[in-house]
Rosetta silent file (secondary structure, phi, psi, omega in degrees, C-alpha in Angstrom):
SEQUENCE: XXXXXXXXXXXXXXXXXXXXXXXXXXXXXXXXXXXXXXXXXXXXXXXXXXXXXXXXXXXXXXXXXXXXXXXXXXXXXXXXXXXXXXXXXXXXXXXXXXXXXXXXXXXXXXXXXXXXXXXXXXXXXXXXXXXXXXXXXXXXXXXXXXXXXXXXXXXXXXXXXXXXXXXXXXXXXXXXXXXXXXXXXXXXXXXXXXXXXXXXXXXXXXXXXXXXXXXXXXXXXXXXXXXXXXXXXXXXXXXXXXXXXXXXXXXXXXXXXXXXXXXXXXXXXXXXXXXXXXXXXXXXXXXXXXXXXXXXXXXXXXXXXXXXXXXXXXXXXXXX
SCORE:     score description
SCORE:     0.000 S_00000001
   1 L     0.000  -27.232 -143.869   75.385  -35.584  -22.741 S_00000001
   2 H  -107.331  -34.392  170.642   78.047  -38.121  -23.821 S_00000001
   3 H   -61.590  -72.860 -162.746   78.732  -38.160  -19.738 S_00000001
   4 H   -63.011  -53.664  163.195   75.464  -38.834  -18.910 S_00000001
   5 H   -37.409  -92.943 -168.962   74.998  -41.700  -21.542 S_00000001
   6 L   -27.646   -6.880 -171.071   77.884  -43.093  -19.763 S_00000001
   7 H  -101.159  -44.273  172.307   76.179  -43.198  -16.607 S_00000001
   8 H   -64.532  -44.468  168.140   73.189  -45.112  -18.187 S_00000001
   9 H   -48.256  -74.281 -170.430   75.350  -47.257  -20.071 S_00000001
  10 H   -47.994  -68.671  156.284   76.858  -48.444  -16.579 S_00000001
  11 H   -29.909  -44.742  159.788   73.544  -49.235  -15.402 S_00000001
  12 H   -24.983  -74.545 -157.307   72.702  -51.143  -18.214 S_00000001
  13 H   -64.368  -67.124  179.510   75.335  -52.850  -18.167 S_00000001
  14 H   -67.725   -0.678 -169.087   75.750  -53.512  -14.570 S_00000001
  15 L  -120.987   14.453  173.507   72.431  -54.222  -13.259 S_00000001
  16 E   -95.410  173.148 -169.159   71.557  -56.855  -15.389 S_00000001
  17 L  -166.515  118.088 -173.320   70.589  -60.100  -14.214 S_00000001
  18 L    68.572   43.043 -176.147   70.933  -63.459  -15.791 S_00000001
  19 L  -102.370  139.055  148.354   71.821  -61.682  -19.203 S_00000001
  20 L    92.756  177.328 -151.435   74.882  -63.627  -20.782 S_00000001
  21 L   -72.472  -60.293  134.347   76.166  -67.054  -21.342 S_00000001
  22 L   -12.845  -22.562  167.680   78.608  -66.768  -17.873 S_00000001
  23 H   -26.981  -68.541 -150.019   75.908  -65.531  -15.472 S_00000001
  24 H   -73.677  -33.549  147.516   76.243  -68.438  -13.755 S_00000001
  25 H   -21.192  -41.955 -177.422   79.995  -69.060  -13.967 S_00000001
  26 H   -99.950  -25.380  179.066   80.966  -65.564  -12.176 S_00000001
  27 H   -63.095  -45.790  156.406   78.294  -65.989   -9.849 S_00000001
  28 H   -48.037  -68.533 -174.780   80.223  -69.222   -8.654 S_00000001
  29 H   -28.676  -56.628  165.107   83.291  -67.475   -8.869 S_00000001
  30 H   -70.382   -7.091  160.429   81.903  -64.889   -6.249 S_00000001
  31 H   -84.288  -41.330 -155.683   80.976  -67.364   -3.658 S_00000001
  32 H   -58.614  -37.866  164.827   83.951  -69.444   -4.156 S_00000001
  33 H   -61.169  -42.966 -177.511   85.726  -65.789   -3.574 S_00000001
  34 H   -67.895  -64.552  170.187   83.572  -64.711   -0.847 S_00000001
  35 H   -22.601  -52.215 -178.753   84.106  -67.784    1.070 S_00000001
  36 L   -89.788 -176.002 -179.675   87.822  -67.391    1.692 S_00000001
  37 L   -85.259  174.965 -177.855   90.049  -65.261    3.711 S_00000001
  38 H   -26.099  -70.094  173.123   91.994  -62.554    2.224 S_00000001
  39 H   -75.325  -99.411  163.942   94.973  -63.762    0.785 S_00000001
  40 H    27.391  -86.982 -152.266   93.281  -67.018   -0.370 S_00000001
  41 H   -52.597  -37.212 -159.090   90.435  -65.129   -2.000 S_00000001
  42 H   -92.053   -7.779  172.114   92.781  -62.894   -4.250 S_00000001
  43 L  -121.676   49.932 -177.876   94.589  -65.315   -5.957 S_00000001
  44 L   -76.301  -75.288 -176.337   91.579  -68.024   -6.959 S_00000001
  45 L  -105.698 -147.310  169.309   91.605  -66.044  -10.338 S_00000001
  46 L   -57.384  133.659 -170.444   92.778  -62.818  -11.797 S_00000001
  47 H   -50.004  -22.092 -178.526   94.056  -60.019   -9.020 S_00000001
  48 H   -61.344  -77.358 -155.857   91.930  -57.148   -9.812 S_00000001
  49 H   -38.132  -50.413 -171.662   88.887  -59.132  -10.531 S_00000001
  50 H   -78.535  -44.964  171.201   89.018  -61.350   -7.297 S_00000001
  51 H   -69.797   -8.181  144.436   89.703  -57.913   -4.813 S_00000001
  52 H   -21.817  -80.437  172.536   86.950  -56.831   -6.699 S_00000001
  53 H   -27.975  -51.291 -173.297   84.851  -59.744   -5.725 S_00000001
  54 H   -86.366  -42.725  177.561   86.343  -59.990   -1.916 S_00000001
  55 H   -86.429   -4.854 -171.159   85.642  -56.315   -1.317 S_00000001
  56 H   -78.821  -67.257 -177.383   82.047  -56.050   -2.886 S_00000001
  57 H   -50.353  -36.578  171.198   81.216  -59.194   -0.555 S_00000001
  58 L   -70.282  -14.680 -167.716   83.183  -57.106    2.522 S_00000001
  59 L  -116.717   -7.592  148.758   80.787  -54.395    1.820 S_00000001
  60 L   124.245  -43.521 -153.207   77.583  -55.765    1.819 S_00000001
  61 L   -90.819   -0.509  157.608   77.002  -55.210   -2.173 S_00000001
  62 L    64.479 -178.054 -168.731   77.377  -58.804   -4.173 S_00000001
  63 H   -25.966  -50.258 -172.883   77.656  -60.083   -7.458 S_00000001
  64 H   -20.061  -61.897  134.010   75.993  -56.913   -8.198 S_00000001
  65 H  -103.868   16.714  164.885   78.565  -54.749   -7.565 S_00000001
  66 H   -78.860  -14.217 -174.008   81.401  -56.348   -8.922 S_00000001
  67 H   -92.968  -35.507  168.657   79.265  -56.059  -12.324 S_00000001
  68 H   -53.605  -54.415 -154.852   78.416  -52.367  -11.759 S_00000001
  69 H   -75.339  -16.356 -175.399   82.115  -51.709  -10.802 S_00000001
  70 H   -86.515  -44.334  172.164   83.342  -53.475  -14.084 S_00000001
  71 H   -78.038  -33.873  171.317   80.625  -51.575  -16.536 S_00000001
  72 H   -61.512  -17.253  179.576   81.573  -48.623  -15.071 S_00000001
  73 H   -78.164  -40.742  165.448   85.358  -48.898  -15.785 S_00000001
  74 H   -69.488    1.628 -168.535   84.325  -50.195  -19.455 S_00000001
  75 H   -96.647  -47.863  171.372   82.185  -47.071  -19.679 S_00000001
  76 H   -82.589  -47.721 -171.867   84.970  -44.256  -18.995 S_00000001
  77 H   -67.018  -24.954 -170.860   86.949  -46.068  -21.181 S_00000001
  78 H   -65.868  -41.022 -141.888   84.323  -46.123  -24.170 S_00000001
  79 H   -81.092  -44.571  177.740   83.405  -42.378  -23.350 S_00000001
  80 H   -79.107  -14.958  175.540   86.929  -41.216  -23.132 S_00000001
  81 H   -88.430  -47.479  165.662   88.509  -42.716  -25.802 S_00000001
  82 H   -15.536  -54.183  171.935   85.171  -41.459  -28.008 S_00000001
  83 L   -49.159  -26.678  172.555   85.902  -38.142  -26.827 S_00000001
  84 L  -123.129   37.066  144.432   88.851  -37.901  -28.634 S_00000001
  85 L   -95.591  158.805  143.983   87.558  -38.884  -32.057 S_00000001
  86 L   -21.314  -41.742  175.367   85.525  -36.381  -34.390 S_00000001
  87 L  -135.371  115.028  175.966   82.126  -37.750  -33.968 S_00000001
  88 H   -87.385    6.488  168.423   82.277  -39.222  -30.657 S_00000001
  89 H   -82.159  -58.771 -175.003   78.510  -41.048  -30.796 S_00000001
  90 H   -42.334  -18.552 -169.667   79.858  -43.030  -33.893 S_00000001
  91 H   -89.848  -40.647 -150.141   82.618  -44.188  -31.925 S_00000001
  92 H   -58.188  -45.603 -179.263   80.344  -44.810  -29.040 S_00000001
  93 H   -30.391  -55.971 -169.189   77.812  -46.599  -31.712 S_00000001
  94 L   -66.311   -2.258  155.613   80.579  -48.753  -32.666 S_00000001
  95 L   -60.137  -32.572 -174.718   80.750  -50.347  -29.187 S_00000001
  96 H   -73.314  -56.302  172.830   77.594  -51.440  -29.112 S_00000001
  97 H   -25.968  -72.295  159.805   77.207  -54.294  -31.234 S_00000001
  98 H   -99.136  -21.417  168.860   80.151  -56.251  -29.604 S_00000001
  99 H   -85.146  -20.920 -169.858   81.732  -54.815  -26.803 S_00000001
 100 H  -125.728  -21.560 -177.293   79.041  -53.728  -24.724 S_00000001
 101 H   -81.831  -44.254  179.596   76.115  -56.137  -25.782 S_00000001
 102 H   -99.875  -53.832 -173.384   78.516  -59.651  -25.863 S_00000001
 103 H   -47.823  -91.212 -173.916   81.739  -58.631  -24.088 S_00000001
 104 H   -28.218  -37.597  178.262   80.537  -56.334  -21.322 S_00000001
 105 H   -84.474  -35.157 -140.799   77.363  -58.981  -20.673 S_00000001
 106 H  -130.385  -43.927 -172.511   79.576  -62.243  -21.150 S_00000001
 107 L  -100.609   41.430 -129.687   83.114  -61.572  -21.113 S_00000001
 108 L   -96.544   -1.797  167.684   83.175  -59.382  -18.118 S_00000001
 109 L   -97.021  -26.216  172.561   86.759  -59.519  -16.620 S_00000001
 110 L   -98.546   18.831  156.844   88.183  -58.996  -20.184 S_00000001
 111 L  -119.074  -36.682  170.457   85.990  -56.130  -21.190 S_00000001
 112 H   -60.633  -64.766  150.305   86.951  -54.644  -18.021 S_00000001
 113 H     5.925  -80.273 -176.365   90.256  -54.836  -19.408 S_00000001
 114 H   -64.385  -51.083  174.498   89.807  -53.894  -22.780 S_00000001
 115 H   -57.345  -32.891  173.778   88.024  -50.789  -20.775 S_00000001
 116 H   -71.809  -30.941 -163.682   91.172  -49.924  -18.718 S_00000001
 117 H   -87.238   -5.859 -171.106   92.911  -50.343  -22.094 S_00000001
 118 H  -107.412    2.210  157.364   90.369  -47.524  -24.131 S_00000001
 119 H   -95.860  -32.808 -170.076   91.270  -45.227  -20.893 S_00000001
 120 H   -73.532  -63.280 -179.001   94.983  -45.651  -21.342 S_00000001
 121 H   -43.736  -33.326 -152.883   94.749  -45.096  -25.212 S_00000001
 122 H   -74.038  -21.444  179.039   92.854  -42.323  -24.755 S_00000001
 123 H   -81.219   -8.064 -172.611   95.829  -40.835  -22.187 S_00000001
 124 L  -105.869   14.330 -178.253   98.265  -41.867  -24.999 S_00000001
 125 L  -106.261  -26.269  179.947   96.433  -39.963  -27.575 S_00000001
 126 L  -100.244   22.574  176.778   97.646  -36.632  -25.079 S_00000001
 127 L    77.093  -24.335 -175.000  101.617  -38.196  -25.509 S_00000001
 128 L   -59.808   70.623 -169.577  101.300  -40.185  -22.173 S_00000001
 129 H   -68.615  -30.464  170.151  102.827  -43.191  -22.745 S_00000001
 130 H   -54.079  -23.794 -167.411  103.634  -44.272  -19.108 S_00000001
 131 H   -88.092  -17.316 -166.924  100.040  -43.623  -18.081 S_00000001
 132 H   -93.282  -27.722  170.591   99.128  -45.832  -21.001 S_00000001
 133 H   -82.734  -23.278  144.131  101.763  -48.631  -20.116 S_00000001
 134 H   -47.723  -72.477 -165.482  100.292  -48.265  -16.647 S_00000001
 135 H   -36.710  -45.037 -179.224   96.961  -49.013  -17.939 S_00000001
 136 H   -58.450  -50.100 -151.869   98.194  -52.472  -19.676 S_00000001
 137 H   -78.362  -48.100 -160.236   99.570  -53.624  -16.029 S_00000001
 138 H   -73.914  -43.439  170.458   96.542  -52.538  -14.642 S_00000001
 139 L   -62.738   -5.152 -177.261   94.487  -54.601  -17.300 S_00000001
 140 L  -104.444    7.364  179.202   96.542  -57.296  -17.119 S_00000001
 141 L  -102.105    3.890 -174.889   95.258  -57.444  -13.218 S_00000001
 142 L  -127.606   -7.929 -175.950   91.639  -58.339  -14.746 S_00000001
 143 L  -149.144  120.166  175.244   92.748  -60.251  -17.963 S_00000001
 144 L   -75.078  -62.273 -147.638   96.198  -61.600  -17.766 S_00000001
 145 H   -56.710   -0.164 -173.978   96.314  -61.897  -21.619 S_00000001
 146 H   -99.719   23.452  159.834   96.189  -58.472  -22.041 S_00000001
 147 H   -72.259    6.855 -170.266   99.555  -57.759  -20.756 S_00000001
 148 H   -94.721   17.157  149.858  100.605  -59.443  -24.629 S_00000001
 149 L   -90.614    4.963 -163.938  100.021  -55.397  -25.050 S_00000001
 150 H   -97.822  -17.658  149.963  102.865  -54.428  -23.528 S_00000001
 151 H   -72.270    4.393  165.181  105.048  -55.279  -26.942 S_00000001
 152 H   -80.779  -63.564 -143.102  103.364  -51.803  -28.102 S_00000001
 153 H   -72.974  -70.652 -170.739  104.591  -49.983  -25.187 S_00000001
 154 H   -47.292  -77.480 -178.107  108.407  -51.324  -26.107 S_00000001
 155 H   -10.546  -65.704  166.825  107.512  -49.900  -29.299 S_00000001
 156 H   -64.059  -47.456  178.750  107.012  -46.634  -27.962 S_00000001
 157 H   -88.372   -3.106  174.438  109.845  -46.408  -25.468 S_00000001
 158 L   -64.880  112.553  166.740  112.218  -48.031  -27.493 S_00000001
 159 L   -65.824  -76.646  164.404  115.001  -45.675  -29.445 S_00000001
 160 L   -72.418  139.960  170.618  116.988  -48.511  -30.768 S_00000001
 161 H   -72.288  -36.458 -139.429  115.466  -50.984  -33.084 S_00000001
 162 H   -74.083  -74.232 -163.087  118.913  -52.919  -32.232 S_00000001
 163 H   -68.699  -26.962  170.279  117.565  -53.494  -28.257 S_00000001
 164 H     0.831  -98.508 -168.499  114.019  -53.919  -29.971 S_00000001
 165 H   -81.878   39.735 -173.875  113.077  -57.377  -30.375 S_00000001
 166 H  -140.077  -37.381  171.148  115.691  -58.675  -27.784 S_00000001
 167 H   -81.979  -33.122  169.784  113.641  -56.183  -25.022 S_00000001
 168 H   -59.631  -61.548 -168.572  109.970  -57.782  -26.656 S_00000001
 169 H   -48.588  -60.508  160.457  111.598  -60.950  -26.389 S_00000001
 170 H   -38.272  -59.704 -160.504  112.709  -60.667  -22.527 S_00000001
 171 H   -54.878  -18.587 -156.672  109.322  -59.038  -21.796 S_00000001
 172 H   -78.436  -73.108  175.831  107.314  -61.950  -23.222 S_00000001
 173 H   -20.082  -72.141 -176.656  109.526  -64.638  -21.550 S_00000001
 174 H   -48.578  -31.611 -159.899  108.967  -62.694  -17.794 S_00000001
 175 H   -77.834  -24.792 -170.557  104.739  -62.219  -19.106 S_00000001
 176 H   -97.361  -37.867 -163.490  105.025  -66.310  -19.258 S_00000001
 177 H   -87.898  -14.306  158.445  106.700  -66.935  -16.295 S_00000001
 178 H  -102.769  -26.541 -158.543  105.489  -65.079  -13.999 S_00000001
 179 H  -122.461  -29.860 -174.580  101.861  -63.884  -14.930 S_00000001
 180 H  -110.657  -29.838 -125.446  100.428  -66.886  -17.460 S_00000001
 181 H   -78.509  -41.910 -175.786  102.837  -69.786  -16.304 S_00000001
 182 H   -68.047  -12.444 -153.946   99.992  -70.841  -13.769 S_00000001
 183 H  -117.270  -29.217 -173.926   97.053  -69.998  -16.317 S_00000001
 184 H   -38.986  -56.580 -170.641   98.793  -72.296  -18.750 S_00000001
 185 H   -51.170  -54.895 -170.755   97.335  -75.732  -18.053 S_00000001
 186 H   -35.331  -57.133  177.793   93.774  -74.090  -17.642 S_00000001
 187 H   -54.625  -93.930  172.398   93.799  -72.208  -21.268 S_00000001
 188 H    44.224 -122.405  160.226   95.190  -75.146  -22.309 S_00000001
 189 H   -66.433   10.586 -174.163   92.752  -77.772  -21.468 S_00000001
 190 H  -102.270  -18.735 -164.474   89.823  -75.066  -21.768 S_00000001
 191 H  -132.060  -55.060  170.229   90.746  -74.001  -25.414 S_00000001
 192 L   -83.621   -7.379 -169.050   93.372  -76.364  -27.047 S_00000001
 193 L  -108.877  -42.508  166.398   93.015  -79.822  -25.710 S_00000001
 194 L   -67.000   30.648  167.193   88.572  -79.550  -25.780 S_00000001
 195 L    51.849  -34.231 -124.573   88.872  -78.144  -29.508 S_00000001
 196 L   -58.516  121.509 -179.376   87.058  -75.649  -27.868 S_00000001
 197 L  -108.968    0.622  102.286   85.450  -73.444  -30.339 S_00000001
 198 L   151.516  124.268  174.757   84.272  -69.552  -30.451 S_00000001
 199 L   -91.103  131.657  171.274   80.602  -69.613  -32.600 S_00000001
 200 L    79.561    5.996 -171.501   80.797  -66.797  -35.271 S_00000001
 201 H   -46.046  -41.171 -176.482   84.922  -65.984  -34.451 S_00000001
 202 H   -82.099  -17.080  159.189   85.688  -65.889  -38.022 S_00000001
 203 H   -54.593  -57.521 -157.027   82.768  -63.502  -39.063 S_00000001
 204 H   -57.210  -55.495 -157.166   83.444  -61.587  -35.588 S_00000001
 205 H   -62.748  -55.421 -175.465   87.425  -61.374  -36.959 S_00000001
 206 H   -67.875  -60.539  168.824   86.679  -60.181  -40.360 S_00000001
 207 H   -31.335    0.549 -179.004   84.368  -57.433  -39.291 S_00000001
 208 H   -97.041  -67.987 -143.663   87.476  -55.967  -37.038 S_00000001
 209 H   -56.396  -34.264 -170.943   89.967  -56.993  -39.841 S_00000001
 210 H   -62.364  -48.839  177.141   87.694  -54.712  -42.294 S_00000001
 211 H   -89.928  -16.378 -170.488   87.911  -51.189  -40.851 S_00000001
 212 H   -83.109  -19.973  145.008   91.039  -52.127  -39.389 S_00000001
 213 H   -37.568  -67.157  145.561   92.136  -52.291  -42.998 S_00000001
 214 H   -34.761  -60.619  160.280   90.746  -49.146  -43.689 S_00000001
 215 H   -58.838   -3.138 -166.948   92.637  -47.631  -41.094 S_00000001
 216 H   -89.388   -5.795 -148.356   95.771  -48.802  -42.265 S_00000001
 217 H   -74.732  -57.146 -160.111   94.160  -46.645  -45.438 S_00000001
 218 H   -90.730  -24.897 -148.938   93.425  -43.079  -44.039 S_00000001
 219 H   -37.318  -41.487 -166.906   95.868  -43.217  -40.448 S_00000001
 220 H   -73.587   -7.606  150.246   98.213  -40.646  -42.610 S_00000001
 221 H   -61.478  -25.660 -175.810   95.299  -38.384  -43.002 S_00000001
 222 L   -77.522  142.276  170.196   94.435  -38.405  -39.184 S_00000001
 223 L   -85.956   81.961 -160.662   95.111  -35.431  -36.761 S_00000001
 224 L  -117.527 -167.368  168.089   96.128  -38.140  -34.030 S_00000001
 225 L   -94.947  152.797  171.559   99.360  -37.955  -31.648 S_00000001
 226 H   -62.969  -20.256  179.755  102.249  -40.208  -33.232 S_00000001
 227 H   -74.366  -40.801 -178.602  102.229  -42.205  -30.268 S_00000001
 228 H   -38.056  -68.587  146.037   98.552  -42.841  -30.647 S_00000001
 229 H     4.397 -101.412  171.794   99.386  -43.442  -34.573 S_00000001
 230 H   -26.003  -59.493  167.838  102.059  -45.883  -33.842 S_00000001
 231 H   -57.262  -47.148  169.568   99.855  -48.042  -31.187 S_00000001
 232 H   -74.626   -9.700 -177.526   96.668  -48.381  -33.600 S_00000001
 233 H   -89.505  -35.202 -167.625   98.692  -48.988  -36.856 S_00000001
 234 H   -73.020  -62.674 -174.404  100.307  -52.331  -34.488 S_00000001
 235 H   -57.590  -28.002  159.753   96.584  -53.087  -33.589 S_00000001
 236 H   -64.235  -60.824 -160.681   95.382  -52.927  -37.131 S_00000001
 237 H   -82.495   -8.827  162.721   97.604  -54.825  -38.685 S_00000001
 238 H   -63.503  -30.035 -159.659   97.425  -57.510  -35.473 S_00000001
 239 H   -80.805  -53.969 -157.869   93.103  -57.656  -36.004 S_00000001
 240 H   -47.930  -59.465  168.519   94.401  -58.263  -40.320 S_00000001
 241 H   -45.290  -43.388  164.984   96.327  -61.014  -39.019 S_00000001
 242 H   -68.394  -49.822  161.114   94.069  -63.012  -36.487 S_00000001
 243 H   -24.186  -51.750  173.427   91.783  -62.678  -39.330 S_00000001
 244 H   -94.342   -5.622 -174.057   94.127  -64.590  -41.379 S_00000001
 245 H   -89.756  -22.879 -173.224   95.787  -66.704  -38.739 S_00000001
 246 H   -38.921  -63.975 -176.040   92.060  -68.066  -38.003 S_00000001
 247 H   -36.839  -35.208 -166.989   92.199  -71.102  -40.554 S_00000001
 248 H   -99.720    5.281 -176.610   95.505  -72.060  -39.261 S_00000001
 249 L   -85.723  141.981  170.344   94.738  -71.856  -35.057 S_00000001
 250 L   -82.718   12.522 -177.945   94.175  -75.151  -33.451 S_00000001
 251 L  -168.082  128.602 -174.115   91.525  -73.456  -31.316 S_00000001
 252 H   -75.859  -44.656 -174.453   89.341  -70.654  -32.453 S_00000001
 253 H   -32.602  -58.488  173.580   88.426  -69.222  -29.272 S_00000001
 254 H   -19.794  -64.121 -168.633   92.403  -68.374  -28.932 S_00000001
 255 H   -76.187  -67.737 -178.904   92.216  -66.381  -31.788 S_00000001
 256 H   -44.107  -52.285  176.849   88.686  -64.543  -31.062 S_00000001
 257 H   -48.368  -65.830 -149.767   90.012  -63.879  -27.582 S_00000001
 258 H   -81.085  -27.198  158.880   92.968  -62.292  -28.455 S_00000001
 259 H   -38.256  -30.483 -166.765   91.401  -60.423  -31.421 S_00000001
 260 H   -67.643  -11.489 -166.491   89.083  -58.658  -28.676 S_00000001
 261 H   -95.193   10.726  176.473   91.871  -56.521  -27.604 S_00000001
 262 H  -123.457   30.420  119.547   92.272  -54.563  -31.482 S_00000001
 263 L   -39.815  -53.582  152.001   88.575  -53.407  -31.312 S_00000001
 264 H    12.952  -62.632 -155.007   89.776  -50.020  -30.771 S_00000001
 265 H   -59.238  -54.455 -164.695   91.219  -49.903  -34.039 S_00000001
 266 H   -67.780  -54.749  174.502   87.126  -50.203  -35.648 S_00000001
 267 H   -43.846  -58.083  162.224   86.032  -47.062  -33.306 S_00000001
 268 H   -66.566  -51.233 -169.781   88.358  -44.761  -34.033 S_00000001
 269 H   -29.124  -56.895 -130.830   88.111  -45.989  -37.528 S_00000001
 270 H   -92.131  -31.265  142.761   84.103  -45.964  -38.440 S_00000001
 271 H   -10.949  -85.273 -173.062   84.487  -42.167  -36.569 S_00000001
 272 H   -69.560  -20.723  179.484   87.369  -40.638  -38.635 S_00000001
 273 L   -71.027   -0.036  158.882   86.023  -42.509  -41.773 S_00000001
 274 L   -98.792   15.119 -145.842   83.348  -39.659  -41.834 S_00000001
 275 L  -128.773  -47.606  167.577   86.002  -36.761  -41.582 S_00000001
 276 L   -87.339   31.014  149.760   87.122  -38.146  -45.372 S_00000001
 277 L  -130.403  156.638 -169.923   84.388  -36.820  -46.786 S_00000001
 278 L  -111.573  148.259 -159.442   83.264  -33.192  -47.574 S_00000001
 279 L    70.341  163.472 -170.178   80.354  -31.198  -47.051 S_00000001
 280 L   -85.774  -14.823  158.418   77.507  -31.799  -44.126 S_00000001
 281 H   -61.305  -51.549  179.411   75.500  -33.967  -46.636 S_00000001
 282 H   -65.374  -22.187 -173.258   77.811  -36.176  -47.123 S_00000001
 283 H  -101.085   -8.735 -177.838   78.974  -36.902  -43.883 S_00000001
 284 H   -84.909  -51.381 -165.007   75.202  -37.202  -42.260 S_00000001
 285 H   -46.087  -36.022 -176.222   74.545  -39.753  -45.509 S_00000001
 286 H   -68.171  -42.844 -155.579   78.217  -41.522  -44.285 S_00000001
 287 H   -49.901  -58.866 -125.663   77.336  -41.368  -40.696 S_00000001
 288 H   -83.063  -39.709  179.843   73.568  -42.550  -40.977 S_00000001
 289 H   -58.612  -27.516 -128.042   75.333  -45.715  -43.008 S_00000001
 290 H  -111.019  -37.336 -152.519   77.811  -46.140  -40.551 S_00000001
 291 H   -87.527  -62.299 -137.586   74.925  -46.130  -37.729 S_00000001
 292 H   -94.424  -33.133 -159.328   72.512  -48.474  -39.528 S_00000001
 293 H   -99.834   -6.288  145.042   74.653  -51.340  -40.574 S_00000001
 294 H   -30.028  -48.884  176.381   75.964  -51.047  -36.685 S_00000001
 295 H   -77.881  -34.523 -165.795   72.327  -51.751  -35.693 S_00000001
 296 H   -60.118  -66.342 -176.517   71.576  -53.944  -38.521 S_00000001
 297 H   -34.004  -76.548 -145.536   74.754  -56.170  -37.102 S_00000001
 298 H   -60.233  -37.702 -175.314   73.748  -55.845  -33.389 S_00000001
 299 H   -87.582   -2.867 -156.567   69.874  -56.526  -33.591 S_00000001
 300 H   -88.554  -44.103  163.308   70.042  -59.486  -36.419 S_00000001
 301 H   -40.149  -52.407 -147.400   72.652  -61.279  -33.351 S_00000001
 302 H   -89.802  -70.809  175.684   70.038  -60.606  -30.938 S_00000001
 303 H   -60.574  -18.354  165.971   67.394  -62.057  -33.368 S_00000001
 304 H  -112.502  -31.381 -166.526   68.957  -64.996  -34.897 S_00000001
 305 L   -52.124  118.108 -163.305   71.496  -65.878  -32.757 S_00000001
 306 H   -75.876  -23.816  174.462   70.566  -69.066  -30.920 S_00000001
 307 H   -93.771   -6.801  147.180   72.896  -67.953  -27.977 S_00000001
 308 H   -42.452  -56.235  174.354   71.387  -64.567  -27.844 S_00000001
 309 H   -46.720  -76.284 -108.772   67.905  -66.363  -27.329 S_00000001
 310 H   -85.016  -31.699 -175.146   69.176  -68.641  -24.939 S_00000001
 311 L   -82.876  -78.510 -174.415   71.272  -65.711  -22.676 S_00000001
 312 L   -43.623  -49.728 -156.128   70.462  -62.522  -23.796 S_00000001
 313 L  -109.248  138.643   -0.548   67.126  -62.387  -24.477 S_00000001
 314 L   -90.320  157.819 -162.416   64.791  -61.398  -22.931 S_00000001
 315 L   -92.019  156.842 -150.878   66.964  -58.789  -20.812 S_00000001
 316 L  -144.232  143.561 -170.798   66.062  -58.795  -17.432 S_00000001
 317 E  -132.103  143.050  157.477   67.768  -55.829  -14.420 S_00000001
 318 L   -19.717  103.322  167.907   67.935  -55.892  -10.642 S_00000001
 319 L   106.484   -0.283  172.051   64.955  -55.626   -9.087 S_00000001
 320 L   -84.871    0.000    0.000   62.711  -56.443  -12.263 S_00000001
């Protein structure tokens, strides 16, 4: 069943049409891509995204299906990392609000991301840490920032503390110089020099920071893998921090952005947070809470939010 959702979910997702703030932004992007030749075309933006872009256009199937090919990759990742929580619709639930209604519609090369990064966890919940430090490389071909995940993975292969932060350090230094160094100016003027500011970031933060709290509560109670463990206790206490780092960022966005990539943390959480209670009353009475102020969040956005009106609403699909 939880398959099959996923299959709908990708549709949803991917088949929409003029839904989010960015419609029109990636739709440029894909001519600007389609227009050139190969090598050209793949490095206008990020590499995944743009052979995305270049082969969808080689194939006949257009903006259309680079947005299909993107909710489906965010899709396997929700379903599979769900799968290995306790109640996997609450995790799935917990997607909904922000990841699949604002990311996945708006934010759509960095939700693809964040989706390669909820398939990786999910292999690193089964000990695989290589398949999971693959996944950051791979996500870092559709979102550069998220290769600033790749100080967990020294965490994990790292023995000595002593080469620790001297191997973090290196890794950052190559992550600027090779993979952002080019991306600077852009972020830059797009986020720090414009103010540029994120509407709701600091709400958006503390709602992370809150279960991710909570997980720092229960984790020693969880039946997880240690590597798993290890990687979500770093992501917790990173969402507590952007939370508190907000006040003090010269650019909110910055902060919001980089926050998007500890949402994880809130999935597994608002899951396993029904597992610390006992008996089947109690845990439908947790769940049904856990459910409602999910929806409560997700439609009052949809209904007050003035950028919700303006994007979102009313949702509209290929061919409608």
């Amino acid at each position: 069943m939880l398959v099959f959702f996923g299959m709908v979910l990708s549709l949803f997702i991917g088949l929409r049409f003029e839904v989010g703030k960015d419609w029109v932004q990636y739709n440029y992007l894909y001519e600007v891509i389609s227009d050139e030749p190969f090598i050209q075309a793949v490095g206008v933006t990020d590499l995944g995204y743009s052979l995305i872009n270049w082969l969808s256009y080689q194939i006949g199937f257009g903006i259309a299906g680079v947005f299909l090919f993107c909710a489906i990759v965010l899709a396997v990742g929700i379903v599979m990392f769900a799968l290995r929580t306790p109640y996997p619709w609450i995790a799935v639930a917990a997607t909904m609000p922000h990841i699949v209604t604002v990311m996945a519609m708006d934010h759509v090369r960095q939700a693809t991301a964040l989706g390669i990064i909820l398939i990786g966890l999910a292999y690193l919940d089964r000990r695989k840490v290589w398949t999971f430090l693959a996944c950051i490389v791979l996500a870092a071909l559709f979102h550069r920032t998220a290769i600033i995940l790749m100080g967990f993975g020294v965490v994990l292969v790292s023995k000595n503390r002593a080469l620790l932060y001297p191997t973090f350090l290196a890794i950052a230094a190559i992550v600027i110089q090779y993979m952002l160094s080019d991306r600077l100016d852009i972020y830059s003027s797009r986020y720090l020099e414009s103010e540029a500011g994120s509407r709701g970031a600091l709400l958006r933060l503390f709602l992370n920071a809150l279960p991710a709290a909570g997980f720092l509560v229960i984790q020693n109670r969880l039946n997880i893998s240690p590597q798993l463990r290890k990687v979500l206790v770093l992501m917790a206490w990173a969402a507590v921090i952007c939370f508190v780092a907000m006040p003090l960022s010269p650019s909110t966005v910055v902060v919001d952005r980089i926050g998007k990539y500890f949402l994880p943390v809130q999935i597994f959480f608002f899951s396993y947070f029904v597992t610390m209670f006992y008996g089947a009353v109690a845990r439908a009475a947790v769940a049904l809470l856990i459910v409602s102020y999910l929806m409560f969040t997700q439609v009052y956005w949809l209904a007050k939010s003035d950028l919700a009106q303006n994007f979102w609403v009313p949702y509209k699909m290929v061919g409608f």
